[in-house]
N, C-alpha and C positions, 0 to 999 in steps of 0.2 A: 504494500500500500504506500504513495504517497501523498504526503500534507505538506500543506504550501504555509509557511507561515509568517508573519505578517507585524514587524512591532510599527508603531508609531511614533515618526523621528522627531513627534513634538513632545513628547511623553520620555524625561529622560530614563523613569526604570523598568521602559518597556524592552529596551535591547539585554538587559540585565535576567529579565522574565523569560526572553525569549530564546535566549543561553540553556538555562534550565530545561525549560519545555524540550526544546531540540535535543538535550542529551538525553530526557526520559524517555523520549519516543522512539531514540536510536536505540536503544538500551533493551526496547520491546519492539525491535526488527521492524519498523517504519523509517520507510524514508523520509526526510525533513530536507525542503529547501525554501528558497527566497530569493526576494528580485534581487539582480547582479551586485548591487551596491550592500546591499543589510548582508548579503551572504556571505560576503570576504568578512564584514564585521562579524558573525557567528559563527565561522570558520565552517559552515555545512555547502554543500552543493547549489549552484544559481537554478533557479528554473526553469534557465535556455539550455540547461545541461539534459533536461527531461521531455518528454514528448508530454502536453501540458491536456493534452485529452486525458491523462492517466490519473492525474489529481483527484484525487478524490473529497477532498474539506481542503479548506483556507481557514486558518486561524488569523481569527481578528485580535491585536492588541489593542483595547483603546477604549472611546466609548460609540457610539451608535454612527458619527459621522466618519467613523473610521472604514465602518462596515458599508455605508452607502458607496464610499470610494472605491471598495474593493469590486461592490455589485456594478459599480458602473465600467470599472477597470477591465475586469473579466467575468464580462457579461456574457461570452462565448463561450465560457468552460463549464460543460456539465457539471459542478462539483457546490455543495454546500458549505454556507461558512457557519463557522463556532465562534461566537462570539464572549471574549475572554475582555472583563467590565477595566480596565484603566483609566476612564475619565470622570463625567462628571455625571453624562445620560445614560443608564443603559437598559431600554424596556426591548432590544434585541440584544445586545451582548449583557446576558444575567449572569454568565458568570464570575462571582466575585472575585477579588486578590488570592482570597481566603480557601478556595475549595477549587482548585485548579486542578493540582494533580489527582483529585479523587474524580472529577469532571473527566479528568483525559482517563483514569480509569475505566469509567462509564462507556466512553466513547470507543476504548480498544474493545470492551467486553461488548459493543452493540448494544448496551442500553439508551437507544435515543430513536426520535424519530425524524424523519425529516419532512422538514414541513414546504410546502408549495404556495407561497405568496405571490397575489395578483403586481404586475406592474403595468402600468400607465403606459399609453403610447399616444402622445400629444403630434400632431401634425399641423403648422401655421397654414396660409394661404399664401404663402410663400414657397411651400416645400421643404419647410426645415422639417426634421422629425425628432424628438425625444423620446426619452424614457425616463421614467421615475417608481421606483420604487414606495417612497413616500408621498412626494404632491407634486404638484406643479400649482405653482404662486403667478399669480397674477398683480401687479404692486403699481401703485401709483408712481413712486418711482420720486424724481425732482417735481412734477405738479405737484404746486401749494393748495390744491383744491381737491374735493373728493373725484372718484374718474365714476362714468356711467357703463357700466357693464352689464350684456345683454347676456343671457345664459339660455340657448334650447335642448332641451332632452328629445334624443329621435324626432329632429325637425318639429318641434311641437315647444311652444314659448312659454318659457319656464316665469322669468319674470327679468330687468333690469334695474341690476344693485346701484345705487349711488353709495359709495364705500371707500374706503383705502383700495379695496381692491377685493379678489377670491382667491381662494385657494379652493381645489381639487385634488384631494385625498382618496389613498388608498386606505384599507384598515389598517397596513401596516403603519400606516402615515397619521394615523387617528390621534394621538398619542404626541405627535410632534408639533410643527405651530398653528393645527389645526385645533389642537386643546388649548394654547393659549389664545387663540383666538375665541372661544368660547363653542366648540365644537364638542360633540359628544366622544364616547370611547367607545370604538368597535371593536367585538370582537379580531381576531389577526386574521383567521381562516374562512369570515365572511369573506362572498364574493359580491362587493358592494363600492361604488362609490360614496365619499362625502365630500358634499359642497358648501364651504363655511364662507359666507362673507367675513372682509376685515375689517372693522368700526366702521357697520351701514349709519347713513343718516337713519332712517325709520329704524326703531327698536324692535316693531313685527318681521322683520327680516331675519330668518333666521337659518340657521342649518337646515341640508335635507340630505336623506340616505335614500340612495337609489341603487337600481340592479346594476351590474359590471356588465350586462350584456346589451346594455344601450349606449348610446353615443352623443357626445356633449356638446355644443356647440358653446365657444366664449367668442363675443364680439365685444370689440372696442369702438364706444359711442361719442365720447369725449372728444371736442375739437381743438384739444391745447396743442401746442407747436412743438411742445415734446414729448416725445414718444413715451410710453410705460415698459415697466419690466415683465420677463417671463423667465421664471425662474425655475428647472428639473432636481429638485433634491439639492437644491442651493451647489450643483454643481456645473450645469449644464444653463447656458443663460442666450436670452433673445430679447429685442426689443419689437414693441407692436405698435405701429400706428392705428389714428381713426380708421372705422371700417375695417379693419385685416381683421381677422377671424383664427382660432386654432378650434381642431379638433382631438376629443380626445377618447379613446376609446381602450380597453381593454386588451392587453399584447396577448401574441400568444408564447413571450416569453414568460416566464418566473422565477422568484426571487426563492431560491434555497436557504433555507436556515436549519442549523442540527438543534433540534430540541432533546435536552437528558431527559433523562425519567427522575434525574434526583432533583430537579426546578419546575416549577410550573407558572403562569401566565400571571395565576391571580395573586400570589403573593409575589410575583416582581412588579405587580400594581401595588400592592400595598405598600412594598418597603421605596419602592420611586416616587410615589403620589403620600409619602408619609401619611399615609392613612392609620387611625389610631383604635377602631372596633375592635370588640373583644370579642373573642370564639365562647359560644356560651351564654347561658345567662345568668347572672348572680345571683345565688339563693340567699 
């Protein structure tokens, strides 16, 4: 088996971590490599030395925008990533500092599963295309005034936000500035979009979840002289004039994630969202 794996050269005791990991896993007859540059630092194999269809996980060091990079990086490799928590976010990399090597445990012995997450494929009027994993933002951008944004589901008129702007979220994306925006939390393995405006004028403007199997129309209605932003996983970026239009619809690619069996979904909601409920009730 090979694992590809991955520190964070913003994070400085990630190459330290990631020293460790690569001698545990060599140690249990896996191969361990990394992009050209972090592999001479780890002393293990590049993975232009590997035929990169063979990979089978990517290990994430970091926290959540480490993993989006990875997904957007190699998006071509069949292979799941494990997401191992070094920053600050981690409601996809849950695994803590703390329980790493009993995590890689888990992962040599097959106790995990892999999970298949929807991703986004935004198309402008222009012919640009994207992908997102988590959203695609829509932002007012330098207008000092709200922007008017026109939103159809399946050719059919949703309504036009006067807002900062929208974001279009996956569920994976639920969770990221779709919740600071006052968006709800979706399950990850719904196949669903959510459509959050960002501080609408009307206060009845609100979120809405719809199927993944419809397709979205965003136009820009706004006549200001400067363009707005369009923004894939704050990685991938466009500007939209009045009238240009993007669509967005459901890839038939997906986003792999290794889920253990010893983590689950709702208490890395609890301990990220410091939620304070007690299990039980007090007699």
């Amino acid at each position: 088996m090979i694992v590809a794996l991955f520190p964070n050269e913003e994070i400085k005791s990630s190459f330290d971590v990631a020293k460790k990991i690569a001698d545990y896993l060599t140690k249990n007859d896996i191969k361990v490599v990394s992009e050209d540059k972090k592999a001479k630092v780890l002393n293990i194999p590049s993975i232009s030395s590997v035929n990169e269809k063979k990979i089978k996980f990517l290990i994430s060091l970091g926290g959540d925008g480490t993993i989006l990079r990875l997904a957007h990086k190699y998006s071509d490799l069949d292979a799941a990533i494990l997401g191992i928590n070094l920053g600050n976010l981690g409601f996809m990399a849950d695994i803590p500092g703390t329980d790493i090597f009993e995590s890689l445990d888990d992962l040599i012995k097959k106790k995990y599963t892999i999970e298949n997450r929807i991703i986004i494929e935004a198309t402008s009027s222009k012919g640009e295309i994207s992908f997102a994993a988590n959203d695609v933002v829509f932002h007012r951008a330098c207008n000092h005034s709200l922007i008017d944004i026109s939103v159809s589901v399946d050719n059919k008129y949703l309504n036009t936000f006067s807002a900062d702007g929208i974001i279009v979220a996956t569920p994976n994306g639920s969770t990221a500035y779709s919740l600071s925006a006052g968006g709800p939390i979706l399950y990850p393995s719904l196949d669903a979009f959510l459509i959050t405006p960002i501080c609408p004028h009307a206060i009845t403007n609100r979120p809405i979840v719809i199927t993944a199997d419809t397709e979205i129309e965003i136009k820009y209605l706004s006549k200001f002289k400067t363009p707005i932003e369009v923004h894939s996983d704050g990685i991938v970026h466009f500007e939209m004039n009045t009238n240009e239009t993007f669509k967005i619809k459901k890839s038939k690619k997906v986003f792999k994630l290794v889920k253990l069996e010893r983590h689950n979904y709702f208490s890395t909601l609890r301990s990220k969202l410091n939620w304070a409920g007690k299990i039980g009730l007090e007699t």
